[in-house]
mmCIF file of the N, C-alpha and C atoms, coordinates in Angstrom:
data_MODEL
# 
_entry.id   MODEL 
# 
loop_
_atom_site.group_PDB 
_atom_site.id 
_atom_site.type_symbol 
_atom_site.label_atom_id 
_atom_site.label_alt_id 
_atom_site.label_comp_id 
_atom_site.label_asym_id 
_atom_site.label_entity_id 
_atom_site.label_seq_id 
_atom_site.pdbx_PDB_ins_code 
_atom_site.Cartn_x 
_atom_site.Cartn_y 
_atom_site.Cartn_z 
_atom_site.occupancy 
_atom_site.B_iso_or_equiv 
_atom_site.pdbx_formal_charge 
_atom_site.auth_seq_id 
_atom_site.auth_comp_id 
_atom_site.auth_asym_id 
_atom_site.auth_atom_id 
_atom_site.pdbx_PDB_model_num 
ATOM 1   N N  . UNK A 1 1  ? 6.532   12.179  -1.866  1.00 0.00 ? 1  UNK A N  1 
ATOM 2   C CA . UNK A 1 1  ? 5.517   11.182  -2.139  1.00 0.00 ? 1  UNK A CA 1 
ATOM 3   C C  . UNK A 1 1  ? 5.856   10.534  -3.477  1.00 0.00 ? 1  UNK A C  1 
ATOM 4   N N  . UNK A 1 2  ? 5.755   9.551   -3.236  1.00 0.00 ? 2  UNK A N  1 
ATOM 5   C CA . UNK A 1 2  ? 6.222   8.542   -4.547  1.00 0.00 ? 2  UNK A CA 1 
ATOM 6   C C  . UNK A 1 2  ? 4.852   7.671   -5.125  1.00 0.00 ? 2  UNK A C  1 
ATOM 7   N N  . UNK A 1 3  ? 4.418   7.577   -6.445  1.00 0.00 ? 3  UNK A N  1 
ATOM 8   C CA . UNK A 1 3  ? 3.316   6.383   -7.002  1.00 0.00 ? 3  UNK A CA 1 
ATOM 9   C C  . UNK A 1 3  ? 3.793   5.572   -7.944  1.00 0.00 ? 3  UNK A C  1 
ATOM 10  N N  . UNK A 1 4  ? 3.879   4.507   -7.577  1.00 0.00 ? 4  UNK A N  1 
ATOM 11  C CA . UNK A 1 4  ? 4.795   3.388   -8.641  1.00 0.00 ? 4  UNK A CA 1 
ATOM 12  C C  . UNK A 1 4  ? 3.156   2.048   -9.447  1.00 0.00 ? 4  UNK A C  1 
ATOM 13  N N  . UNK A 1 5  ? 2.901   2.280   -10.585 1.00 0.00 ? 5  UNK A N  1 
ATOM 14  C CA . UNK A 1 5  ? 2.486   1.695   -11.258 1.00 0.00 ? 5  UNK A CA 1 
ATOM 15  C C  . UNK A 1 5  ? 2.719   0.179   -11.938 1.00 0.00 ? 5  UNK A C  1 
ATOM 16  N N  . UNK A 1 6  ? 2.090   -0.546  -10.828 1.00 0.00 ? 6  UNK A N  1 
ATOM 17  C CA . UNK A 1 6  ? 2.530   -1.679  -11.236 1.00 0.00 ? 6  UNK A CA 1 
ATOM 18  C C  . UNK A 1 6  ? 1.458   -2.644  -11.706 1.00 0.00 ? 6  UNK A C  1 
ATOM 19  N N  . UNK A 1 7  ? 1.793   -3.789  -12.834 1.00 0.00 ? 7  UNK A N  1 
ATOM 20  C CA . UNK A 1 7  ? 0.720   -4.698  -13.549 1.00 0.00 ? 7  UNK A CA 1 
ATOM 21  C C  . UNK A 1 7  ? 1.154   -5.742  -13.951 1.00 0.00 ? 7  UNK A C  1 
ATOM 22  N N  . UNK A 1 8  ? 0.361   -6.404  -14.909 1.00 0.00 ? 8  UNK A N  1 
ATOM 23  C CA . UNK A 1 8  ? 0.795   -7.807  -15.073 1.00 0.00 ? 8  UNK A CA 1 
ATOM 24  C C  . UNK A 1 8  ? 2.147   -7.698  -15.871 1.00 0.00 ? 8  UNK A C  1 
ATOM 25  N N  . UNK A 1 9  ? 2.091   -6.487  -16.981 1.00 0.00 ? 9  UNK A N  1 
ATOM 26  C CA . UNK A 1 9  ? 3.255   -6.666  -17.997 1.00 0.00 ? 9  UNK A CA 1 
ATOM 27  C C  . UNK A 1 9  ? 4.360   -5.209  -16.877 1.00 0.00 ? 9  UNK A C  1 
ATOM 28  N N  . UNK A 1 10 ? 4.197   -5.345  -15.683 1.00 0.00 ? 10 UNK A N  1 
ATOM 29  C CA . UNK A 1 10 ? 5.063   -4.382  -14.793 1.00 0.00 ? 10 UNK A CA 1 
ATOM 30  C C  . UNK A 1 10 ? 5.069   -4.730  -13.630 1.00 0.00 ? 10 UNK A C  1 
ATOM 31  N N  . UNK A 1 11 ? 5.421   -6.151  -13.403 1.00 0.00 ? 11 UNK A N  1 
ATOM 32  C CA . UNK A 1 11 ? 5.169   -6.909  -11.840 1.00 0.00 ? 11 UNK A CA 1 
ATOM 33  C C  . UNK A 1 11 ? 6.767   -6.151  -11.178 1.00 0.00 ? 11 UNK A C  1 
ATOM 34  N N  . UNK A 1 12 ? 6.360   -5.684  -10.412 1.00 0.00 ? 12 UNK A N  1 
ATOM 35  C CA . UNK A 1 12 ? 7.531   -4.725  -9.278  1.00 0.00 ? 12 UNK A CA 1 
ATOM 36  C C  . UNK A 1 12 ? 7.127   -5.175  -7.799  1.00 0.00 ? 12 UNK A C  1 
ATOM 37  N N  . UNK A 1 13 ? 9.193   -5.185  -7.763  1.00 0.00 ? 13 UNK A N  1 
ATOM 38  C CA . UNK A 1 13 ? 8.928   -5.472  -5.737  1.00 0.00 ? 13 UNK A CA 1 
ATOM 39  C C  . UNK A 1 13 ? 9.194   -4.008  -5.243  1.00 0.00 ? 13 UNK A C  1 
ATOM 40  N N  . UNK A 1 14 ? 8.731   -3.715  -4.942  1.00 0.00 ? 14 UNK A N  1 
ATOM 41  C CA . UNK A 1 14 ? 8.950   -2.616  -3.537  1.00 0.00 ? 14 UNK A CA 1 
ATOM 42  C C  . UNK A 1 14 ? 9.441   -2.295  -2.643  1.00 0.00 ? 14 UNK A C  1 
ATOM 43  N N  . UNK A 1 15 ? 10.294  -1.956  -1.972  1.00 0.00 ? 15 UNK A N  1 
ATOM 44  C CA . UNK A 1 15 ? 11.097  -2.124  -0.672  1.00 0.00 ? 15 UNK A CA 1 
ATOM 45  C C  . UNK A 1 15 ? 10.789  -0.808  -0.107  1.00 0.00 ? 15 UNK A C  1 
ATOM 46  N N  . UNK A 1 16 ? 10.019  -1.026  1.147   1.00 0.00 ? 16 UNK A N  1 
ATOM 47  C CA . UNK A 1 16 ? 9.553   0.339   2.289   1.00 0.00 ? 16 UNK A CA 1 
ATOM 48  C C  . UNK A 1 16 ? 10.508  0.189   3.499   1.00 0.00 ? 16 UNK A C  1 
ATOM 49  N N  . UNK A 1 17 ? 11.261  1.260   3.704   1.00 0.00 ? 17 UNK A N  1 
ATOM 50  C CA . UNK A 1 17 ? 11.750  1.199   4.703   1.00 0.00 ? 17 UNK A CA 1 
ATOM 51  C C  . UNK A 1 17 ? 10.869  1.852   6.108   1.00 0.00 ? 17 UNK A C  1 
ATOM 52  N N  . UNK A 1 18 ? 11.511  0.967   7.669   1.00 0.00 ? 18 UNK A N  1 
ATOM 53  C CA . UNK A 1 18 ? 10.627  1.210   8.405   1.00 0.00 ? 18 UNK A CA 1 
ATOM 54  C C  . UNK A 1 18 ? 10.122  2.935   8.620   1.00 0.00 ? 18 UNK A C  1 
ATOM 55  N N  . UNK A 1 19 ? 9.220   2.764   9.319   1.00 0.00 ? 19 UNK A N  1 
ATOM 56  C CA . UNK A 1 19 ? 8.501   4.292   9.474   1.00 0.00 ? 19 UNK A CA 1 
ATOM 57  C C  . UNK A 1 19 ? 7.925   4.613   8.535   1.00 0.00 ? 19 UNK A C  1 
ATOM 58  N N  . UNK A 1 20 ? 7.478   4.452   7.764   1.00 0.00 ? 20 UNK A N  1 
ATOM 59  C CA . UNK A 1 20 ? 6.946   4.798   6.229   1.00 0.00 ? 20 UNK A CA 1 
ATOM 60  C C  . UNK A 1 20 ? 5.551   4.853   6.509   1.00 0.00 ? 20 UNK A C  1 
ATOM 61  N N  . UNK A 1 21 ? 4.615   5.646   6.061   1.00 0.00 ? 21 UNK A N  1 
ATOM 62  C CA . UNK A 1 21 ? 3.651   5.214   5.886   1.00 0.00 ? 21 UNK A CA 1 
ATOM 63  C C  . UNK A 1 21 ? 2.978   4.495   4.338   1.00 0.00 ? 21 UNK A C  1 
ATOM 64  N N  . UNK A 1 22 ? 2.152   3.872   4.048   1.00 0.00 ? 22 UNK A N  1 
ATOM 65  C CA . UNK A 1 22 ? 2.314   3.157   2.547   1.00 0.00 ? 22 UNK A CA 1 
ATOM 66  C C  . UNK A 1 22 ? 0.832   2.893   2.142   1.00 0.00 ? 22 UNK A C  1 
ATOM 67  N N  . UNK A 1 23 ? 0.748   2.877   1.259   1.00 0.00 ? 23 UNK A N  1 
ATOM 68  C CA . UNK A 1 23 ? -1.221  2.173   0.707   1.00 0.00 ? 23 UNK A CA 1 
ATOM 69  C C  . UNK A 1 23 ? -1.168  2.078   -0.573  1.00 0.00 ? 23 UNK A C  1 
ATOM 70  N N  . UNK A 1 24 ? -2.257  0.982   -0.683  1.00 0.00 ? 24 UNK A N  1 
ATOM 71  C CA . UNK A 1 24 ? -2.386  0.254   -2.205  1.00 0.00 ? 24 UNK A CA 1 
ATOM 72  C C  . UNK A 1 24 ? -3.607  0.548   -2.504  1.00 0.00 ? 24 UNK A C  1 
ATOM 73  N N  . UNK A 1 25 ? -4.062  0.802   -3.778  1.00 0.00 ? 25 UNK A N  1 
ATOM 74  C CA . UNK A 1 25 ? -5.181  0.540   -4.227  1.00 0.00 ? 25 UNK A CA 1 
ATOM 75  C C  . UNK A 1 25 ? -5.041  -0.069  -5.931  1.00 0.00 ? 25 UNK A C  1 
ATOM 76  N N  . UNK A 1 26 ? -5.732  -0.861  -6.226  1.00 0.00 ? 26 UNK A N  1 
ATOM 77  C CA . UNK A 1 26 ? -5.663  -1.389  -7.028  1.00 0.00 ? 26 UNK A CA 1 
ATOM 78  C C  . UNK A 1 26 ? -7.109  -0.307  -8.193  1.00 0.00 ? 26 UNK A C  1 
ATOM 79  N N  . UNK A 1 27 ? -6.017  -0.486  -9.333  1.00 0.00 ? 27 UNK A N  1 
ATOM 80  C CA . UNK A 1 27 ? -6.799  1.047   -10.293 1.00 0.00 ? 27 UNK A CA 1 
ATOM 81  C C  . UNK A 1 27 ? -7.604  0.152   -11.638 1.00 0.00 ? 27 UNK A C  1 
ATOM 82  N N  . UNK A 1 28 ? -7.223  -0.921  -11.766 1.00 0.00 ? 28 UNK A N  1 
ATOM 83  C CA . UNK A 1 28 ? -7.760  -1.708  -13.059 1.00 0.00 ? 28 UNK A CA 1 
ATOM 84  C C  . UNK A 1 28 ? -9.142  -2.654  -12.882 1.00 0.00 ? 28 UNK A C  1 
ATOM 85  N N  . UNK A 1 29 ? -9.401  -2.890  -13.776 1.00 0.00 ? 29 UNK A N  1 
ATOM 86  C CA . UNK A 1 29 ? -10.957 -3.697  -13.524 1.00 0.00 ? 29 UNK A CA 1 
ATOM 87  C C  . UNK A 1 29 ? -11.073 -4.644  -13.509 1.00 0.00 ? 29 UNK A C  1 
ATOM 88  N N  . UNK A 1 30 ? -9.300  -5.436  -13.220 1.00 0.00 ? 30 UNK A N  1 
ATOM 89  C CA . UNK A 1 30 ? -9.278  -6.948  -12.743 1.00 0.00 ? 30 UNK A CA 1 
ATOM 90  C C  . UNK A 1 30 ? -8.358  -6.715  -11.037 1.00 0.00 ? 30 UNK A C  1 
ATOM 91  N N  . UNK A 1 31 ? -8.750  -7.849  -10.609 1.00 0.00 ? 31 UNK A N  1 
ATOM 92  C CA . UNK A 1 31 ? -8.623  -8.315  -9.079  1.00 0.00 ? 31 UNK A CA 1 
ATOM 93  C C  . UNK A 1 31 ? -7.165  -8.088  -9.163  1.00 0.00 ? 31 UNK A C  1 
ATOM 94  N N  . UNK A 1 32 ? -6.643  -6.896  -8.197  1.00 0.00 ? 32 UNK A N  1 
ATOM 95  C CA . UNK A 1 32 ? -4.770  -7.083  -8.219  1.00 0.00 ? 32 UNK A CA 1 
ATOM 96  C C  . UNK A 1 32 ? -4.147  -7.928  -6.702  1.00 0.00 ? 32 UNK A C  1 
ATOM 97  N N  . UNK A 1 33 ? -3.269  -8.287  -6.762  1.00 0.00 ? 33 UNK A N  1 
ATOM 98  C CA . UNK A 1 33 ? -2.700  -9.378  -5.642  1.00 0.00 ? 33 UNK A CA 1 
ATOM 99  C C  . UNK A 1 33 ? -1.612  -8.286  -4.889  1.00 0.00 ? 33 UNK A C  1 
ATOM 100 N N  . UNK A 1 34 ? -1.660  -7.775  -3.925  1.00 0.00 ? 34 UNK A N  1 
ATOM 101 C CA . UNK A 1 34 ? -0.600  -7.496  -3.281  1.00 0.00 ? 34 UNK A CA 1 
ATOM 102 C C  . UNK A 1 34 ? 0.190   -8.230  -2.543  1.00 0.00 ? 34 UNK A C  1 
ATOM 103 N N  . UNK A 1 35 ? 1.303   -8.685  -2.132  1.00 0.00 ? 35 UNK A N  1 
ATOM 104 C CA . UNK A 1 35 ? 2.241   -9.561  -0.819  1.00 0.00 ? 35 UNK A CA 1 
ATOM 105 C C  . UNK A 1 35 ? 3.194   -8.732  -0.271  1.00 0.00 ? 35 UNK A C  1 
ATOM 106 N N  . UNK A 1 36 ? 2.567   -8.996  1.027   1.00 0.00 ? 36 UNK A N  1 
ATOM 107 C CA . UNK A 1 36 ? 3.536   -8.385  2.035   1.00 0.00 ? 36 UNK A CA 1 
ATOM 108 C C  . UNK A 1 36 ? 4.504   -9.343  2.648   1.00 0.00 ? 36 UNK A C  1 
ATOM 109 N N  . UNK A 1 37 ? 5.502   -8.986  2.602   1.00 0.00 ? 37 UNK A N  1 
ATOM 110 C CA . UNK A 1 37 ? 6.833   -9.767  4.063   1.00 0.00 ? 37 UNK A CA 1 
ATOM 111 C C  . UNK A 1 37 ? 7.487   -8.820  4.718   1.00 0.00 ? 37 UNK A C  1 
ATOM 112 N N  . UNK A 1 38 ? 6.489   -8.899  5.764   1.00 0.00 ? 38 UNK A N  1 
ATOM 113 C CA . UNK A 1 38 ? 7.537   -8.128  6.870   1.00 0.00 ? 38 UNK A CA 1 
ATOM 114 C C  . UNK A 1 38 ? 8.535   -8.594  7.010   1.00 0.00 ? 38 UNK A C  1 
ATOM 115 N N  . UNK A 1 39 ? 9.576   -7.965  7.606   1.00 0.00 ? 39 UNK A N  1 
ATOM 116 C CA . UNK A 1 39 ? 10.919  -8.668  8.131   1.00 0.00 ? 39 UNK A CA 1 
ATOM 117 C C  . UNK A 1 39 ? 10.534  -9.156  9.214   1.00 0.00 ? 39 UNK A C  1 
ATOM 118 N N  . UNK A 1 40 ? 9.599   -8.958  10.668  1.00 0.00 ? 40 UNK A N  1 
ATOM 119 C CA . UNK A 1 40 ? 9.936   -9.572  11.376  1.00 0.00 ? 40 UNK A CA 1 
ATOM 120 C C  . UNK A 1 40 ? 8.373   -10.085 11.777  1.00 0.00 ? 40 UNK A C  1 
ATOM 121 N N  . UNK A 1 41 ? 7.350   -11.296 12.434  1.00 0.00 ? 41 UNK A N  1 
ATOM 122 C CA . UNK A 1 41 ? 6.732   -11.401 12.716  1.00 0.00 ? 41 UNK A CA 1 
ATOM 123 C C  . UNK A 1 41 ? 5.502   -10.575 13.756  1.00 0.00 ? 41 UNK A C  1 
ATOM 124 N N  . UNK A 1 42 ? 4.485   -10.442 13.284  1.00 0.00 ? 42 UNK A N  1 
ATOM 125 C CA . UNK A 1 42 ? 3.236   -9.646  13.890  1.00 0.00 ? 42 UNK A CA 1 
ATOM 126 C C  . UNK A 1 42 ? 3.365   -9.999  15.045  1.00 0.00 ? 42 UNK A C  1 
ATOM 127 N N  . UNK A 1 43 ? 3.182   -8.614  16.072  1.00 0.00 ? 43 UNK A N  1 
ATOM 128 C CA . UNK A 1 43 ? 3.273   -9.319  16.999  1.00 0.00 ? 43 UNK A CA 1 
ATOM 129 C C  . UNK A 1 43 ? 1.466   -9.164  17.407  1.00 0.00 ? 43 UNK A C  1 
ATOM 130 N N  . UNK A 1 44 ? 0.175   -9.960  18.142  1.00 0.00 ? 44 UNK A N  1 
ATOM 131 C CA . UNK A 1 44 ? -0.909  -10.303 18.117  1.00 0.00 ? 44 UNK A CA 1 
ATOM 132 C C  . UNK A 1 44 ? -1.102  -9.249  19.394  1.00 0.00 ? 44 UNK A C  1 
ATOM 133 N N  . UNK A 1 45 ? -0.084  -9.327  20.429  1.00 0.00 ? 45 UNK A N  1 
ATOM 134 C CA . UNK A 1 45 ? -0.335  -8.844  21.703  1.00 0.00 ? 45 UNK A CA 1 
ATOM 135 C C  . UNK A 1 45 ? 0.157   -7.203  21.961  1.00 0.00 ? 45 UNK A C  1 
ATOM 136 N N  . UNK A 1 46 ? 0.900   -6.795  21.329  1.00 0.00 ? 46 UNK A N  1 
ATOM 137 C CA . UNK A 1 46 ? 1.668   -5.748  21.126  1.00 0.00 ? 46 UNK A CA 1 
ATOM 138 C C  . UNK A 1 46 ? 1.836   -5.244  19.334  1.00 0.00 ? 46 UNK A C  1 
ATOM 139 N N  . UNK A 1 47 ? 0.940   -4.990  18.703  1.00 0.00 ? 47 UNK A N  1 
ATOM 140 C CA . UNK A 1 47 ? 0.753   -4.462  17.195  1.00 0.00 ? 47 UNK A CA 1 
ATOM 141 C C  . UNK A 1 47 ? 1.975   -3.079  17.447  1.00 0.00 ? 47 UNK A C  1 
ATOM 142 N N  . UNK A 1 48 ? 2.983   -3.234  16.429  1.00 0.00 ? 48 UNK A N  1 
ATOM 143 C CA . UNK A 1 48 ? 3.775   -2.281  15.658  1.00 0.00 ? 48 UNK A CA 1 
ATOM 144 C C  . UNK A 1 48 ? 2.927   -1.566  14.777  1.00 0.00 ? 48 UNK A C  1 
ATOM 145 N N  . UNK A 1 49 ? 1.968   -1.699  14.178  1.00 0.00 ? 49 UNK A N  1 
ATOM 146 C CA . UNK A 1 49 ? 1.543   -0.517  13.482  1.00 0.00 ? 49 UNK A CA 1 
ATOM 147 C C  . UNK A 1 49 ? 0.990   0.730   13.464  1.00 0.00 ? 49 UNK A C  1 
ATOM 148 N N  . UNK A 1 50 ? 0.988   1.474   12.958  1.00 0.00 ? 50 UNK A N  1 
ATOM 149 C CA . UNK A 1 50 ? 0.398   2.799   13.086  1.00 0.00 ? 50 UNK A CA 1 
ATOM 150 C C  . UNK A 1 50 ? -0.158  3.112   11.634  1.00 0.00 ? 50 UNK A C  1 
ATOM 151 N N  . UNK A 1 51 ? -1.665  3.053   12.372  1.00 0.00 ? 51 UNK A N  1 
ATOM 152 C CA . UNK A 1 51 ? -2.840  3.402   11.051  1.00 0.00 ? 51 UNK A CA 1 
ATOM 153 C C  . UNK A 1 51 ? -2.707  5.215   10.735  1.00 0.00 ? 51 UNK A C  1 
ATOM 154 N N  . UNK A 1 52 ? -3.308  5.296   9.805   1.00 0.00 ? 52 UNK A N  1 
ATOM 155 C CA . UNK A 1 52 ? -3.907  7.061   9.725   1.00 0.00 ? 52 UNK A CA 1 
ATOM 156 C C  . UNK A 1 52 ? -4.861  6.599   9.244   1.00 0.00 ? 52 UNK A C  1 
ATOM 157 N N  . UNK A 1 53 ? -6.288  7.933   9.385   1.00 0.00 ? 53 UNK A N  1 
ATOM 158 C CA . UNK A 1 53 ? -7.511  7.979   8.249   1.00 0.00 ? 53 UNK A CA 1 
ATOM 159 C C  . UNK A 1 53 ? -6.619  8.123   6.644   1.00 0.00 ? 53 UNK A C  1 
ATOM 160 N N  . UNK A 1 54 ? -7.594  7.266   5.864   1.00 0.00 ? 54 UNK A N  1 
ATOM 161 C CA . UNK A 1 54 ? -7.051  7.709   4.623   1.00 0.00 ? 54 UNK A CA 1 
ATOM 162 C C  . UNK A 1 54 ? -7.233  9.092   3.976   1.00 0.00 ? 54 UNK A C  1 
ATOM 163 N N  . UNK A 1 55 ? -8.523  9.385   4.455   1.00 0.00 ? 55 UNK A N  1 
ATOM 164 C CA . UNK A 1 55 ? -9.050  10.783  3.678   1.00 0.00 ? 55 UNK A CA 1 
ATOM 165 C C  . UNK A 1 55 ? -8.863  11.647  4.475   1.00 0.00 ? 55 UNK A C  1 
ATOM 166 N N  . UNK A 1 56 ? -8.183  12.845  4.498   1.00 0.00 ? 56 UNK A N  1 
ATOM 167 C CA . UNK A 1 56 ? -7.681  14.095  5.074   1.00 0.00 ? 56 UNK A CA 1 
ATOM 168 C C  . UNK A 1 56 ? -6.313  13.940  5.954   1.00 0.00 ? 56 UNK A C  1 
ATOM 169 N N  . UNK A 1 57 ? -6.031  12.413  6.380   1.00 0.00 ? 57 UNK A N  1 
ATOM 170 C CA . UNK A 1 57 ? -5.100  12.749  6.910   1.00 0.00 ? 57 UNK A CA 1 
ATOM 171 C C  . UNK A 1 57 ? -3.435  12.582  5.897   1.00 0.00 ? 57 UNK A C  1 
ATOM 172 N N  . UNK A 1 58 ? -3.723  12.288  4.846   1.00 0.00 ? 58 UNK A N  1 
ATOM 173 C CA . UNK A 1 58 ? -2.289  12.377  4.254   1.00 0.00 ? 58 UNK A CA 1 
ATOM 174 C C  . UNK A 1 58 ? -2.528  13.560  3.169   1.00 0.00 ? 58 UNK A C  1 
ATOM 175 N N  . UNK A 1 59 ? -1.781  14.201  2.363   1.00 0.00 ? 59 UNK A N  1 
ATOM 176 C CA . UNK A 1 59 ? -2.138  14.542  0.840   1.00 0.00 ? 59 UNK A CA 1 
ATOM 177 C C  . UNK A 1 59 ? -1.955  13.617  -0.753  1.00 0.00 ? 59 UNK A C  1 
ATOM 178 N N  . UNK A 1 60 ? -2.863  12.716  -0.635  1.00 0.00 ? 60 UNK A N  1 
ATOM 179 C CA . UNK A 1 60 ? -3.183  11.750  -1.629  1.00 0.00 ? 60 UNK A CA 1 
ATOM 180 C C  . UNK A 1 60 ? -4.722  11.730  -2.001  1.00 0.00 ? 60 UNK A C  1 
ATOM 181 N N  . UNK A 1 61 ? -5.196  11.848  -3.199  1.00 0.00 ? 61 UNK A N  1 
ATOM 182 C CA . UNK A 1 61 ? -6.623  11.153  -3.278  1.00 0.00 ? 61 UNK A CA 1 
ATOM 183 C C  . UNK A 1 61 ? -6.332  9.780   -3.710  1.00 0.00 ? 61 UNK A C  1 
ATOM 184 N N  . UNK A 1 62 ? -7.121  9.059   -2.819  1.00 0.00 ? 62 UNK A N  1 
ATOM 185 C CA . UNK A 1 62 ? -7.173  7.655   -2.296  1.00 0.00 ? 62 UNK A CA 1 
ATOM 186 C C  . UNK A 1 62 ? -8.536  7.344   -3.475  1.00 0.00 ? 62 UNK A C  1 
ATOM 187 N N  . UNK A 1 63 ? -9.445  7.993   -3.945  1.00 0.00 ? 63 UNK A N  1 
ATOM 188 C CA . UNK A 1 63 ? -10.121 7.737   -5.060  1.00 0.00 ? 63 UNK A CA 1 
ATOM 189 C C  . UNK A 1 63 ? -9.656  6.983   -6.396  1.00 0.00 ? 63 UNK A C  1 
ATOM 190 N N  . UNK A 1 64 ? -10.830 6.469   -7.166  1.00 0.00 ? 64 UNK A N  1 
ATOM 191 C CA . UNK A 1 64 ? -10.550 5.822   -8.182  1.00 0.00 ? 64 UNK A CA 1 
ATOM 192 C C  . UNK A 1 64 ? -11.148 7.053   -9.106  1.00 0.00 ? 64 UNK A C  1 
ATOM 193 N N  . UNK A 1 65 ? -11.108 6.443   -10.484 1.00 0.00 ? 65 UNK A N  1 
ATOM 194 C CA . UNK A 1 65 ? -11.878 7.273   -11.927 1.00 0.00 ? 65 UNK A CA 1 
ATOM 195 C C  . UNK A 1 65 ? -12.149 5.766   -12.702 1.00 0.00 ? 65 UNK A C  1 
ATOM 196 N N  . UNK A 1 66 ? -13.572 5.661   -12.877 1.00 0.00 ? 66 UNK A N  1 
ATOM 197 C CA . UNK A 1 66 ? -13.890 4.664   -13.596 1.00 0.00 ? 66 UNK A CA 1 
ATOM 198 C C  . UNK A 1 66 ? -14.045 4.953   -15.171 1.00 0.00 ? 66 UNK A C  1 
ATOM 199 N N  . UNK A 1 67 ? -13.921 3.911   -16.116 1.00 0.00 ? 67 UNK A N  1 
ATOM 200 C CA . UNK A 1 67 ? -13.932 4.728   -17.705 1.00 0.00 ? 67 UNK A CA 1 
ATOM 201 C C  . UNK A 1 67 ? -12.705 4.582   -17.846 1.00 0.00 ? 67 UNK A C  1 
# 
């Protein structure tokens, strides 16, 4: 498991390779921008993705700490 900290004075690209599972949460008390580019277009009729619950099903707390 990897957590990469990124901000205005630490703007980072990311590269996920397929199968991955991945999630963002934004930790600061201003609005953060994520962008995604898939490599290949959504498909509407046939979805490639695969969700999980966030809570219990990975080992991450998906929580914030305010303060």
């Amino acid at each position: 498991m990897n957590e990469f900290f990124m901000c205005t004075h630490n703007p980072t690209l990311i590269q996920l390779p397929n199968l991955l599972y991945h999630g963002w949460k934004c930790i600061s008390a201003e609005t953060s921008l994520v962008v995604n580019v898939p490599t290949e277009p959504y498909q509407h009729d046939e979805p490639d993705e695969y969700r999980l619950e966030p809570h219990g099903s990975l080992p991450y707390d998906w929580s914030t700490k305010d303060g």
